[in-house]
Backbone as numpy.savetxt, mean C-alpha at the origin, in Angstrom:
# Nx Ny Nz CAx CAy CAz Cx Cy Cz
-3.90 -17.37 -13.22 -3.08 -17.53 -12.02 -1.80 -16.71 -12.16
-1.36 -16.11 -11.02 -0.40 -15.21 -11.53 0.85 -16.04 -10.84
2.22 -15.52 -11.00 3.49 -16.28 -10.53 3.87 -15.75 -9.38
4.56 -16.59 -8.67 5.31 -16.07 -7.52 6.76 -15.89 -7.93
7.00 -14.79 -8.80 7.98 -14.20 -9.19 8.30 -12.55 -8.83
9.57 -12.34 -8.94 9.46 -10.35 -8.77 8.60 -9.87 -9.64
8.91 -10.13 -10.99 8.21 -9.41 -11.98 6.77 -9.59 -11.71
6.05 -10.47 -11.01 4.77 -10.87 -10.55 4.36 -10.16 -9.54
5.33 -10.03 -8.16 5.09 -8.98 -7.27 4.90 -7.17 -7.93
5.71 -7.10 -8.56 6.03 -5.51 -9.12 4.81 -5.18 -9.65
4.53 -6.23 -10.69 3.25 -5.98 -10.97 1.81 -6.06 -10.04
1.87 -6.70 -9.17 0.81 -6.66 -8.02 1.04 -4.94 -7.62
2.30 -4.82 -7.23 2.40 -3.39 -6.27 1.62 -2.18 -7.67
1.87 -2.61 -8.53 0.95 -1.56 -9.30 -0.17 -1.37 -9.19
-0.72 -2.49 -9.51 -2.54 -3.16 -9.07 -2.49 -2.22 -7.63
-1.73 -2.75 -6.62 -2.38 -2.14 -5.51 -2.13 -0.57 -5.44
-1.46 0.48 -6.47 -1.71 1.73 -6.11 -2.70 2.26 -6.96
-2.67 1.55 -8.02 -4.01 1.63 -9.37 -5.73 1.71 -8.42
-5.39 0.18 -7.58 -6.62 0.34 -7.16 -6.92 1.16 -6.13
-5.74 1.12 -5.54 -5.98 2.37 -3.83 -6.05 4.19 -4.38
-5.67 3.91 -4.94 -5.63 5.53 -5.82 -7.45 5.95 -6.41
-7.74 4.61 -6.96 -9.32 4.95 -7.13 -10.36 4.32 -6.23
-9.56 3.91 -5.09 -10.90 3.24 -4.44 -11.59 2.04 -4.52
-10.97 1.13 -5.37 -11.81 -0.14 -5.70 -11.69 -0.76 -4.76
-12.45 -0.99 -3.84 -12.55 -1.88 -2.40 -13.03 -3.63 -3.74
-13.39 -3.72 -4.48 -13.51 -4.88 -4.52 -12.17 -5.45 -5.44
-11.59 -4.85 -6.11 -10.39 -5.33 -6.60 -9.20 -5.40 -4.91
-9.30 -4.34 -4.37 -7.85 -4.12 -3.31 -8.50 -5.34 -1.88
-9.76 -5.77 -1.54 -10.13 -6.97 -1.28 -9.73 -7.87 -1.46
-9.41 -8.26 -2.59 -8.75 -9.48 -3.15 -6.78 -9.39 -2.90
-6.15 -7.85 -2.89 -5.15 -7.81 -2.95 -4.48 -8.02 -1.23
-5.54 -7.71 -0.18 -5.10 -7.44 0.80 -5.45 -8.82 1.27
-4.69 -9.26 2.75 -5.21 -10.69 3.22 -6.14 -10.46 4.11
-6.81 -11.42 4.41 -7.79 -11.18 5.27 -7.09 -10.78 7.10
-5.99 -11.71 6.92 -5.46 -10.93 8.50 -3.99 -9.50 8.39
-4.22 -8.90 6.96 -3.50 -8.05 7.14 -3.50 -6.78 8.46
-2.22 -6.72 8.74 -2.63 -5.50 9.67 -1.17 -4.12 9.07
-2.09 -3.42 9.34 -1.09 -2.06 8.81 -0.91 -0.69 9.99
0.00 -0.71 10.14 1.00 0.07 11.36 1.56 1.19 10.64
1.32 2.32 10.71 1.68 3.81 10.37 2.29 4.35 11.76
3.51 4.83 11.89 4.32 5.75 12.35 3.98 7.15 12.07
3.69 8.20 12.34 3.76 9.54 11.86 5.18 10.27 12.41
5.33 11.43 11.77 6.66 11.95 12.21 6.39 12.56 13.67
5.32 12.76 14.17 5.16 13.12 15.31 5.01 11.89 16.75
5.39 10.74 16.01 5.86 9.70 17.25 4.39 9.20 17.40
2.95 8.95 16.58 2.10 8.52 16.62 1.96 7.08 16.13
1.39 6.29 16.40 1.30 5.12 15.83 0.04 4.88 15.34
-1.01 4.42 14.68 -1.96 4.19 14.11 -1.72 2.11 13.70
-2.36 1.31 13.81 -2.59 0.29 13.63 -4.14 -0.12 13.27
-4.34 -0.80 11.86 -5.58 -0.89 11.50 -5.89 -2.32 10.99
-6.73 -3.01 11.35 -7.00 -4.27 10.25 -7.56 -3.78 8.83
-8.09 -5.37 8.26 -8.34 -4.89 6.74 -9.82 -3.99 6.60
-10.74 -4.59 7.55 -11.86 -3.15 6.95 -11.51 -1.92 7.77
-10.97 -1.13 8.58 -10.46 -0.46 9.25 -9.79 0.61 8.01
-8.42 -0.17 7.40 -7.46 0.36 6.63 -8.13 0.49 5.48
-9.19 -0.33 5.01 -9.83 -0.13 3.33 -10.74 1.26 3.53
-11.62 1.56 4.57 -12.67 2.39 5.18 -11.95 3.46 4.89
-10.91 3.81 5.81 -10.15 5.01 5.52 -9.23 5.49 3.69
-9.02 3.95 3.20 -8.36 3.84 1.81 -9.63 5.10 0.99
-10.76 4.27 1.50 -11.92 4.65 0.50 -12.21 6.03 0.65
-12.34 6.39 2.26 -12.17 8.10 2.34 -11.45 9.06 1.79
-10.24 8.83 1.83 -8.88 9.31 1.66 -8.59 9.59 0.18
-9.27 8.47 -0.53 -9.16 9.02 -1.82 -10.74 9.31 -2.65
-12.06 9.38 -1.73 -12.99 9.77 -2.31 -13.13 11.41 -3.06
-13.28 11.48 -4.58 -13.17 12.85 -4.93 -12.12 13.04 -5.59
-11.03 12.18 -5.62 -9.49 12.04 -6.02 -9.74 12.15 -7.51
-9.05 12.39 -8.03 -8.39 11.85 -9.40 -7.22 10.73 -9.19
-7.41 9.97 -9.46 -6.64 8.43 -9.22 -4.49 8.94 -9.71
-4.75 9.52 -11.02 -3.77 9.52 -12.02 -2.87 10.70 -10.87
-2.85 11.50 -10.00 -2.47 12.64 -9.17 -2.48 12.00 -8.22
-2.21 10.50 -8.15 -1.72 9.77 -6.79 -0.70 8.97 -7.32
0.06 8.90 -8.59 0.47 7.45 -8.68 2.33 7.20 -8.61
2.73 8.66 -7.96 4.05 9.04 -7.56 4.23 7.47 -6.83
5.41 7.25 -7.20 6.42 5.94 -6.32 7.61 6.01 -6.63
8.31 5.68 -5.71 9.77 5.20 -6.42 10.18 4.03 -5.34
10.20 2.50 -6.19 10.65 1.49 -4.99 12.23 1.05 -5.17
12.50 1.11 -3.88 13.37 1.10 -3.37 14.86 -0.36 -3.23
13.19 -1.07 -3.01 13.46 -2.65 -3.04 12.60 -3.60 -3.27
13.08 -4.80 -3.51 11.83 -5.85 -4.19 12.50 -6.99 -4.00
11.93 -8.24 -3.27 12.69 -9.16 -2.80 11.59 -10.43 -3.16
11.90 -11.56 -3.75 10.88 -12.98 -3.39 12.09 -13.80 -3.04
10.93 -14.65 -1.78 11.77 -15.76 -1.36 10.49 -16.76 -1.48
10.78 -17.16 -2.35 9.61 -18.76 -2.52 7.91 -17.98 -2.30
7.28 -18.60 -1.53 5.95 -17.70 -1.08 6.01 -16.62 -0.37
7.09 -15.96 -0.39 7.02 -14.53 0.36 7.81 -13.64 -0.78
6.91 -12.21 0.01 7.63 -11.15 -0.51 8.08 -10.01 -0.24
8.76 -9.04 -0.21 8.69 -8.00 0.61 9.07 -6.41 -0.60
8.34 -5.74 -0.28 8.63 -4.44 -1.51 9.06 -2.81 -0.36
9.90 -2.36 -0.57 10.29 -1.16 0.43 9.82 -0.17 -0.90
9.10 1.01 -0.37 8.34 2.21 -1.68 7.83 2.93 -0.74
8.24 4.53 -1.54 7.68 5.23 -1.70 6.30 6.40 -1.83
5.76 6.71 -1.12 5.05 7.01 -1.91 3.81 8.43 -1.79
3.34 9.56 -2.53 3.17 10.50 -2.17 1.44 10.63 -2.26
0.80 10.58 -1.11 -0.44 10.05 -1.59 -1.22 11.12 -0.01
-2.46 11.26 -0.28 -3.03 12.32 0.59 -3.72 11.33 1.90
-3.20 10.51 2.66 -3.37 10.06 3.25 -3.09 10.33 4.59
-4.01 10.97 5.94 -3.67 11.49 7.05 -3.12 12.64 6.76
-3.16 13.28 5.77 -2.86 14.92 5.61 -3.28 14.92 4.12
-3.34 16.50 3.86 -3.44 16.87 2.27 -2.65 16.15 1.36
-1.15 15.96 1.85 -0.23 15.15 0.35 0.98 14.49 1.55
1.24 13.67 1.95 2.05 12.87 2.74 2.93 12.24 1.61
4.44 12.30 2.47 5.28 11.76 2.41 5.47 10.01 2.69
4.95 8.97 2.61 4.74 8.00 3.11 5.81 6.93 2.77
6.77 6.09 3.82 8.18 5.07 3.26 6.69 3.72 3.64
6.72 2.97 2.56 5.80 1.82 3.21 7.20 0.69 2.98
6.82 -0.11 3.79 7.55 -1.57 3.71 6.07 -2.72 4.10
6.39 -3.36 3.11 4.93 -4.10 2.45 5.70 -5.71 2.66
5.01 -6.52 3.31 5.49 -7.95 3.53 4.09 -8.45 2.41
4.17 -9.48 1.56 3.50 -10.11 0.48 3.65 -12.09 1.15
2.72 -12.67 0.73 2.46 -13.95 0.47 1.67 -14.61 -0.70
2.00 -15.28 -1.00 2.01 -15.94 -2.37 0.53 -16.77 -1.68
-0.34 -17.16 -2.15 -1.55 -17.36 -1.49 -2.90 -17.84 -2.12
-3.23 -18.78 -2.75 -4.36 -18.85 -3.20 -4.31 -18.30 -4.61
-3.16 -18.48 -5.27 -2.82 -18.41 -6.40 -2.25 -17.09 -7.02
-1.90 -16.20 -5.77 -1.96 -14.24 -6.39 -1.05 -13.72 -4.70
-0.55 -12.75 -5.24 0.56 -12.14 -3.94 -0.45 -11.56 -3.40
-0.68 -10.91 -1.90 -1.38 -10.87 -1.01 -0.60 -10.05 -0.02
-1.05 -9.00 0.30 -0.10 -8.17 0.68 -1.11 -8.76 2.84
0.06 -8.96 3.46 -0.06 -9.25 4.53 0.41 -7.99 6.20
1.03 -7.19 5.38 1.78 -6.20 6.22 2.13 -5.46 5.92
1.66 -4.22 6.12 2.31 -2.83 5.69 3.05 -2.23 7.41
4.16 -1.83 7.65 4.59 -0.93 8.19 5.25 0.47 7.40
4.39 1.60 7.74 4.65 2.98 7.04 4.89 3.90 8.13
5.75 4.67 7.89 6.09 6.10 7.89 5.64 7.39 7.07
5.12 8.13 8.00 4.52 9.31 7.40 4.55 10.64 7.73
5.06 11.50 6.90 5.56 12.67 7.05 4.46 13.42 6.06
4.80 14.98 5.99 4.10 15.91 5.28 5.06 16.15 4.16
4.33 16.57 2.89 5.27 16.37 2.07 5.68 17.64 1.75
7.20 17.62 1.79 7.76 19.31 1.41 7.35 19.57 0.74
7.08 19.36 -0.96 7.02 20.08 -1.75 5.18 20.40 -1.96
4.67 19.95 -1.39 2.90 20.47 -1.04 3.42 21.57 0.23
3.97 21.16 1.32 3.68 22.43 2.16 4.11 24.53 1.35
């Protein structure tokens, strides 16, 4: 059983780029909630909104062929628990909706059935300077 602590979240947010980086739909299953929904902004004023098989479908595309270890750029920003919630603001440079995107995620978490549970992603996504 894991804690509903920061150091518990931080470590989830790893799990979830470990596993999204290689694709494990059955580990990132367990990480995502079943009514997560995830809202992408692009810099061109687009919006994209996906549920969880929607957002895993494309997870799984996006990095099919990848080398996992050439995704695992982050730098977070912020990291917050309040009792069963959580919220993580990051980074992060990953080939998602373009060759190498710039992506700000803000990730809402719930403590849930014994493990953090990521419930909400709102992201921003740009192209990343230093790929163009």
């Amino acid at each position: 059983m894991t804690e509903n602590t920061k150091e518990a979240l931080l470590a989830k947010v790893q799990d979830l780029m470990k596993y999204g980086t290689s694709a494990n739909m059955e580990e990132l299953d367990k990480i995502y909630h079943k009514d997560i929904i995830v809202m992408d902004l692009n810099i061109d004023g687009r919006l994209v909104s996906l549920k969880k098989q929607g957002f895993m479908e494309m997870l799984k595309e996006a990095f099919k062929d990848k080398i996992p270890e050439d995704h695992m750029w982050s730098k977070i920003h912020s990291a917050t628990v309040n009792d069963d919630r959580g919220h993580v603001l990051i980074s992060r440079k990953i080939p998602v909706g373009g060759p190498k995107m710039h992506i700000e995620l803000s990730i809402d978490f719930v403590f849930e059935d014994g493990r953090w549970q990521v419930t909400r992603e709102v992201n921003f996504s740009r192209p990343d300077r230093e790929a163009a």
